[in-house]
C-alpha positions in Angstrom: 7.1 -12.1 -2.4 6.9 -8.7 -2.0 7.3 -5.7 0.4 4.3 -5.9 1.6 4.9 -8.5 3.5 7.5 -7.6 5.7 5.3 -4.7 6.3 2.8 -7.0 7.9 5.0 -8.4 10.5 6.9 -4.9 11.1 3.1 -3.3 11.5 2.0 -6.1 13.8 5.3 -6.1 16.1 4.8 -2.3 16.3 1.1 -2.9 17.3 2.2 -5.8 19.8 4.9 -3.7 21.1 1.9 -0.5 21.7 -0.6 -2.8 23.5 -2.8 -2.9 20.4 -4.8 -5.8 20.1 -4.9 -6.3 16.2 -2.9 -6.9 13.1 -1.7 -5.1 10.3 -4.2 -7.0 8.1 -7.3 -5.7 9.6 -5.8 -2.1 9.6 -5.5 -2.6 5.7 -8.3 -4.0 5.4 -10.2 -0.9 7.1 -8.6 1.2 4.9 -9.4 -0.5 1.9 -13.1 -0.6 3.2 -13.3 2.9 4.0 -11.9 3.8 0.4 -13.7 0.7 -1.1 -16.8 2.8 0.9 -16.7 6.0 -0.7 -14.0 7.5 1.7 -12.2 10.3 -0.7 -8.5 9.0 -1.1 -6.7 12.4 0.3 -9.4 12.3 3.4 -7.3 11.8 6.9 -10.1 11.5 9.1 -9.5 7.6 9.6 -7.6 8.0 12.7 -10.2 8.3 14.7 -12.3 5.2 13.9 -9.6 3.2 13.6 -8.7 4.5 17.6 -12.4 4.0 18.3 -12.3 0.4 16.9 -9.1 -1.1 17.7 -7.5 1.3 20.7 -10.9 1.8 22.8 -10.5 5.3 21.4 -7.1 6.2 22.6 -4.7 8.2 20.8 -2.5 6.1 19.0 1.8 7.0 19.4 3.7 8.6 17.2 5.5 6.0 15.8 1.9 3.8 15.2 0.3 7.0 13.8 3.2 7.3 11.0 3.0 3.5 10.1 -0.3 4.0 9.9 -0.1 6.6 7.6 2.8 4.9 5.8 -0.1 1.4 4.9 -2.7 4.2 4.3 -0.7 5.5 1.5 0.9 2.2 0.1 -2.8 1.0 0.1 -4.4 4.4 -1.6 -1.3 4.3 -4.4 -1.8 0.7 -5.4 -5.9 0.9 -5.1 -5.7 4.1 -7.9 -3.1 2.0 -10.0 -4.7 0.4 -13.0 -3.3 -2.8 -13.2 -5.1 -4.1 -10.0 -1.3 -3.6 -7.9 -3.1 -3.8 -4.7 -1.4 -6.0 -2.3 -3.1 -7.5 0.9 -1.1 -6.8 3.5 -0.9 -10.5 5.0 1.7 -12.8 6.6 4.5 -14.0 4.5 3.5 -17.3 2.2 6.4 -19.5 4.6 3.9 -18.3 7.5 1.8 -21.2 8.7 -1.2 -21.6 7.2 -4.0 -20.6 9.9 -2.0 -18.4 10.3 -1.9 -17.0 7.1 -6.0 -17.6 7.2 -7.1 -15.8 10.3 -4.9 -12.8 9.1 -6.8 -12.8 6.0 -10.2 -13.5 8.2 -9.0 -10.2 10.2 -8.6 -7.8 6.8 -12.3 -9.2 5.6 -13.6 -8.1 9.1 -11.8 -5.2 9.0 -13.1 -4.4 5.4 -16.4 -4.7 6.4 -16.2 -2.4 9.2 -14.5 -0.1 7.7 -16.4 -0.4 4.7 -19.9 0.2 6.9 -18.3 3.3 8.0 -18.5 4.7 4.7 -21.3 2.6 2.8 -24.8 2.2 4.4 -26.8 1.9 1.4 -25.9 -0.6 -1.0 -29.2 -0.2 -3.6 -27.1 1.9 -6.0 -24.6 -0.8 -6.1 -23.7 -3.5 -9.0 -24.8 -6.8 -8.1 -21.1 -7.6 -8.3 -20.3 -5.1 -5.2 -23.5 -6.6 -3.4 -22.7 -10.2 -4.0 -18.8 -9.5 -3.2 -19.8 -8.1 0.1 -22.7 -11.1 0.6 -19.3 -13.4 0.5 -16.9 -11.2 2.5 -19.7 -11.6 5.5 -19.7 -15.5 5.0 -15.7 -15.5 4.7 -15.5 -13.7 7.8 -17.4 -16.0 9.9 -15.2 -19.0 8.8 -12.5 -20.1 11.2 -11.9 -23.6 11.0 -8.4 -25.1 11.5 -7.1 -25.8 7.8 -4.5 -28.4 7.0 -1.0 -27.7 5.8 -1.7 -29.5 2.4 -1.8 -28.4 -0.7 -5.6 -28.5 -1.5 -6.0 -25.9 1.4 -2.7 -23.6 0.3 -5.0 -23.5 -3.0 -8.0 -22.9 -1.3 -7.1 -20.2 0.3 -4.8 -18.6 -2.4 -8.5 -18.3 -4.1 -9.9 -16.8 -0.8 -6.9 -14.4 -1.0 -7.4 -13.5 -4.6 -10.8 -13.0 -4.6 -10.8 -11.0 -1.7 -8.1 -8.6 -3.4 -10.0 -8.3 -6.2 -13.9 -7.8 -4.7 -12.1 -4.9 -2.6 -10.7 -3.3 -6.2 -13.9 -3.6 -7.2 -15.5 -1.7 -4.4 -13.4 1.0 -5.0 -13.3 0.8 -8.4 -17.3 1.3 -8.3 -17.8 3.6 -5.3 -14.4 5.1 -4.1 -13.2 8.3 -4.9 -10.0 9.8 -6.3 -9.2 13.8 -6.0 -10.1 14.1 -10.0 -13.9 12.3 -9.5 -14.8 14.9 -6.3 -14.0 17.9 -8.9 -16.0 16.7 -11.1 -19.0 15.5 -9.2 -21.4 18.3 -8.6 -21.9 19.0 -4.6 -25.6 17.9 -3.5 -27.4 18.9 -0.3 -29.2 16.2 1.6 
């Protein structure tokens, strides 16, 4: 697998170590939802909410703020890459599997929060984006035990896949790189 995975039990163990009651996959999948939301990429206003949300609005140490900052960059490069590179940052595949599922439960709720933050009117939105979020809401409210068989490894590759590529879509549809802000004209609300 790749580097992202390690990253997921090096973020977590640095989270653990700080008191912080969540994982590396919910941080991720904040991002993602805040990008996925319309957040512009080069924007560094997400320390905040993610203090508010996950720190009972606390600053966060030095050495949490620069991993932070290290997922937040990994994340916006492979969102802007073409070739849908975007990695989930998740448990590694040896990792049991509830395990593996209630991290990926985590990043869903954490894309949806984060993705709130950002996103509050969904009319403009491809029935795609609407019916991607519809099932990121049920997929968060799942948490039953699974088995360690193979039916439920594929199972929840699928969950894992689709959820990596409804969050490309988001941003694909509503994010923003540097090049789109030029270009869009500035309106006043």
């Amino acid at each position: 697998m790749n580097t992202s995975t390690n990253l997921f039990d090096t973020i977590t163990a640095l989270l653990e170590r700080n008191d912080i009651l969540t994982s590396a996959a919910e941080v991720q999948g904040m991002f993602c939802g805040m990008l996925g939301g319309g957040m512009p990429l080069e924007c560094q206003d997400w320390l905040e909410p993610l203090a508010d949300f996950i720190h009972q609005g606390e600053s966060f140490s030095k050495e949490v703020v620069e991993a932070f900052k290290n997922l937040y960059d990994n994340t916006c490069q492979q969102l802007v890459e073409s070739d849908f590179a975007l990695v989930l940052c998740l448990p590694e595949d040896s990792s049991p599997i509830n395990e593996r599922g209630q991290a990926l439960l985590s990043w869903v709720q954490g894309f949806m929060l984060g993705f709130g933050l950002h996103q509050d009117d969904l009319t403009g939105c491809s029935a795609d984006v609407k019916e991607g979020l519809e099932d990121f809401a049920e997929i968060a409210r799942m948490d039953d035990e699974m088995n360690e068989d193979e039916e439920s490894e594929q199972a929840l590759f699928e969950v894992m896949e689709y959820v990596r590529v409804t969050a490309m879509l988001c941003f694909n549809e509503l994010g923003k790189s540097p090049e789109q802000q030029q270009s869009e004209p500035k309106t006043v609300h």
